[in-house]
C-alpha positions as CSV (number, residue, x, y, z in Angstrom):
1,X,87.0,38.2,19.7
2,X,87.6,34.6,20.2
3,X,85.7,34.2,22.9
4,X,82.8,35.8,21.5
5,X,82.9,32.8,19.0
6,X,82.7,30.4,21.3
7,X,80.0,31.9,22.9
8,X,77.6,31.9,20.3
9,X,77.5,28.3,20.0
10,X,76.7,27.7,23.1
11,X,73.7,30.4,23.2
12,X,72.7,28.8,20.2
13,X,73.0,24.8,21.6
14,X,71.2,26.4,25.0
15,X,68.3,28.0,23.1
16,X,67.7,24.6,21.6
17,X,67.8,22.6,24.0
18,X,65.2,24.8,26.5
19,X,63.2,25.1,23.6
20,X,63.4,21.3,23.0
21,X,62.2,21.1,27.0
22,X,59.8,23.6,26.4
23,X,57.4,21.8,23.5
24,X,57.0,18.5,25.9
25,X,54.4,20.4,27.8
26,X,51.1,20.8,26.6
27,X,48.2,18.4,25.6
28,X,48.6,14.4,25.8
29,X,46.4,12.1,23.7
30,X,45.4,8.8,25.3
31,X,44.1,5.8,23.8
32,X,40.4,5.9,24.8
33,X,38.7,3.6,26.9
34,X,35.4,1.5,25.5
35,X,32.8,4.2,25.3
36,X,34.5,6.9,26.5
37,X,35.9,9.7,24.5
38,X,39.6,10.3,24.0
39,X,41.5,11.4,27.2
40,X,43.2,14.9,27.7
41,X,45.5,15.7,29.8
42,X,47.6,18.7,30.5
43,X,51.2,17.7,31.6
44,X,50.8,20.9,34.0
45,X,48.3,19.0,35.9
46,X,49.7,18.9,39.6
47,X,47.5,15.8,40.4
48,X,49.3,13.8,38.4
49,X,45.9,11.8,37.1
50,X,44.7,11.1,33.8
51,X,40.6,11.2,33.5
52,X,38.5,9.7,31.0
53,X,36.4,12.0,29.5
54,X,32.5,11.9,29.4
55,X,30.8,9.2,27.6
56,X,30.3,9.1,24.3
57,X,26.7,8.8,22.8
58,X,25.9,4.6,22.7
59,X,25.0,3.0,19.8
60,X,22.1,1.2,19.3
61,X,21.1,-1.6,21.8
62,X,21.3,-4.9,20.1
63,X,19.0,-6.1,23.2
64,X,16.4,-3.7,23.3
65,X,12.8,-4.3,22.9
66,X,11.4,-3.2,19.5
67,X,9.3,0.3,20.2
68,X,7.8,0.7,16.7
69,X,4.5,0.0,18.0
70,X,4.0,-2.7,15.7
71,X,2.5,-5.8,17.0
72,X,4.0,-9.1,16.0
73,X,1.6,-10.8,14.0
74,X,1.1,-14.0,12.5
75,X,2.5,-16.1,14.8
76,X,0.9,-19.2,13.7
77,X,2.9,-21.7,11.3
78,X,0.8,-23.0,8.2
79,X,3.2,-26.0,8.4
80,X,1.3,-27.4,11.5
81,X,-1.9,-27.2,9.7
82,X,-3.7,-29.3,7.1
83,X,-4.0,-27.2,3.8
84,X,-6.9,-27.4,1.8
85,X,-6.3,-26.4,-1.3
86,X,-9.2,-27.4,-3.3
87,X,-11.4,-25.2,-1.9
88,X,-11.2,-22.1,-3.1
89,X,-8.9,-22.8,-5.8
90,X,-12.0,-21.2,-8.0
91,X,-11.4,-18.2,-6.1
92,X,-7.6,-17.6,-7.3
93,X,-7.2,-14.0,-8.3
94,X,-5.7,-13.2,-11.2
95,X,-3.1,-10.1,-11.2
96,X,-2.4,-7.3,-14.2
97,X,1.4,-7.4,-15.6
98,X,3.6,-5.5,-13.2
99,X,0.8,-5.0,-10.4
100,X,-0.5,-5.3,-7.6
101,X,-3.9,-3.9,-7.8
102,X,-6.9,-5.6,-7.3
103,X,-8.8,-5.3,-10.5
104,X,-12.6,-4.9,-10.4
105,X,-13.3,-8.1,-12.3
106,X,-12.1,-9.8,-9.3
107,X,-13.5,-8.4,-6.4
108,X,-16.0,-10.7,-6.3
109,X,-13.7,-13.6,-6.0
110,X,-12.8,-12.0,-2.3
111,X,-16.1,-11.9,-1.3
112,X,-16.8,-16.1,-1.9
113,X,-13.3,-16.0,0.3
114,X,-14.5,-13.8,2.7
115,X,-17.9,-15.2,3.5
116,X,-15.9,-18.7,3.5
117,X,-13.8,-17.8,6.3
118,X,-17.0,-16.1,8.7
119,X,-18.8,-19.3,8.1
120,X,-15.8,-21.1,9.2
121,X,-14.2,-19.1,12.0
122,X,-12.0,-21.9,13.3
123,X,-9.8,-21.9,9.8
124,X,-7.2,-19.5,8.8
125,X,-6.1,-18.8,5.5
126,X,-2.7,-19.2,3.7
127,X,-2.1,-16.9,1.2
128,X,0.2,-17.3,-1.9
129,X,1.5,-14.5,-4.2
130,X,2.9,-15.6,-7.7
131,X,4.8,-14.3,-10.5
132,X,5.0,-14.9,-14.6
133,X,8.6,-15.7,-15.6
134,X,9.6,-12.5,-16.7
135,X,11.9,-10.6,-14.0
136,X,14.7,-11.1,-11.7
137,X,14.0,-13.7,-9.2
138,X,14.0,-10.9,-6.5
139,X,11.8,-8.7,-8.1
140,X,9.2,-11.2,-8.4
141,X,9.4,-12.3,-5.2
142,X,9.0,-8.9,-4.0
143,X,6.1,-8.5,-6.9
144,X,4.8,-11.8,-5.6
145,X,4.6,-10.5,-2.0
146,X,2.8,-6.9,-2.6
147,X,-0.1,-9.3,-4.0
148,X,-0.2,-11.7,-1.4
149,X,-0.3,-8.6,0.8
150,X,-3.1,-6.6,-1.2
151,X,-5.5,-9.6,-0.8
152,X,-5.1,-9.6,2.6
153,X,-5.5,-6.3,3.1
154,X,-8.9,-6.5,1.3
155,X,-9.7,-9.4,3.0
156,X,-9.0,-7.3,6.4
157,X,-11.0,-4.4,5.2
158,X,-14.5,-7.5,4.7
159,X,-14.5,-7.8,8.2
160,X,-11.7,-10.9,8.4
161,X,-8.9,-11.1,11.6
162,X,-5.5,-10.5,10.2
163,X,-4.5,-12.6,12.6
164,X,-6.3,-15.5,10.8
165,X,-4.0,-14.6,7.2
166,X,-0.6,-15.4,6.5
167,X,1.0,-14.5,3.5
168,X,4.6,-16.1,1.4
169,X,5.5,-15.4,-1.9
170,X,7.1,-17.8,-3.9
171,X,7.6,-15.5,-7.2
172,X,8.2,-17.3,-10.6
173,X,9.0,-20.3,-9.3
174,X,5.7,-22.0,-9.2
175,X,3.9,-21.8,-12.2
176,X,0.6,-23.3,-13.5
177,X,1.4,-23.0,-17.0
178,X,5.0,-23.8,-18.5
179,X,4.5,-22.2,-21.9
180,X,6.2,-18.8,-22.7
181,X,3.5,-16.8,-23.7
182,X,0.8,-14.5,-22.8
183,X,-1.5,-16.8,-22.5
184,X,0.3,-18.9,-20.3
185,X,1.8,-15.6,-18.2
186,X,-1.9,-14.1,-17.6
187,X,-2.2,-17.4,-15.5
188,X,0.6,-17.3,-13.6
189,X,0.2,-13.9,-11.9
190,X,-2.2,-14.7,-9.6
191,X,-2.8,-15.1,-5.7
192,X,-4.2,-18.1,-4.4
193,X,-6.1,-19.2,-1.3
194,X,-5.5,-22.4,1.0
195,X,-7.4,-23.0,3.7
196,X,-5.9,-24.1,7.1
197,X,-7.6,-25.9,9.5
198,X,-5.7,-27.1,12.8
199,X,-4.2,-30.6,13.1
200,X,-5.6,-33.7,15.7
201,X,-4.8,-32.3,18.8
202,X,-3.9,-28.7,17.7
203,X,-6.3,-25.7,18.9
């Protein structure tokens, strides 16, 4: 009898300890390798080697050439060029609250620019989208844009190069009129028109 009780522990102690044994076999996580997926290995494997797993799926190249298709436009820099303003500063078009549409009223405006430009092909054209004071300065820079970029579009669609047009918004932050009123904000949404003509020694 006694020396079934000190057998028992010992079974017991024995079981544990192959069991113990036992759970180190099985699957091994390694720390991955740049781009590679995490490495498993079975501790059965007889060749004693670790291999890296297939590749994962690369992000996106930082380096790689833009394939939208798009053409990069507008490559020209009005800064080099002398701005005429006064030219077809009667031609500034004039924009509804909170739009970007073209009204019919001054269509004809874009006509005078557009026949100005074919009878000048050598200039290009600036053009400048701007903003009352009501709004967040983004939004009316954004605002201002979408109108700089609807009179070009027209513009484009009368036969002139969109090459020729470049377009910057500058929002509130250029006003003609300083009072806060209608009056005053009907003459601040408006897109106007500088002609650019290259500098001595430019082509």
């Amino acid at each position: 009898m006694k020396m079934n009780k000190m057998i028992f522990p010992l079974v017991i102690a024995l079981t544990a300890v192959l069991a113990t044994t036992g759970c180190k076999k099985g699957i091994t996580k390694v720390t991955p390798l740049p781009n590679t997926q995490p490495i498993v290995a079975n501790n059965d494997n007889t060749s004693g080697t670790l291999q890296p797993g297939p590749p994962l799926n690369p992000g996106p190249d930082v380096n790689a050439v833009n394939n939208t298709g798009i053409p990069e436009t507008n490559a020209w820099d009005p800064a080099n060029y002398n701005q005429d303003r006064a030219t077809l500063a009667a031609q500034t078009v004039h924009f509804a609250f909170d739009s970007a549409a073209v009204v019919e009223a001054e269509e004809s405006k874009l006509i005078i620019v557009s026949e100005a430009l074919k009878s000048d092909p050598s200039a290009k054209l600036l053009i400048e989208g701007h903003c009352d004071e009501r709004g967040t300065e983004e939004y009316n820079r954004a605002l201002g844009e979408r109108r700089a970029l609807a009179l070009r579009e027209d513009l484009a669609k009368a036969g002139i190069d969109s090459e020729r047009m470049r377009t910057i918004s500058y929002g509130k932050d250029k006003p003609v009129e300083t009072s806060h009123d209608e009056a005053a904000w009907s003459k601040n949404r408006r897109g106007e028109f500088i002609l650019c003509h290259a500098k001595t020694g430019m082509q």
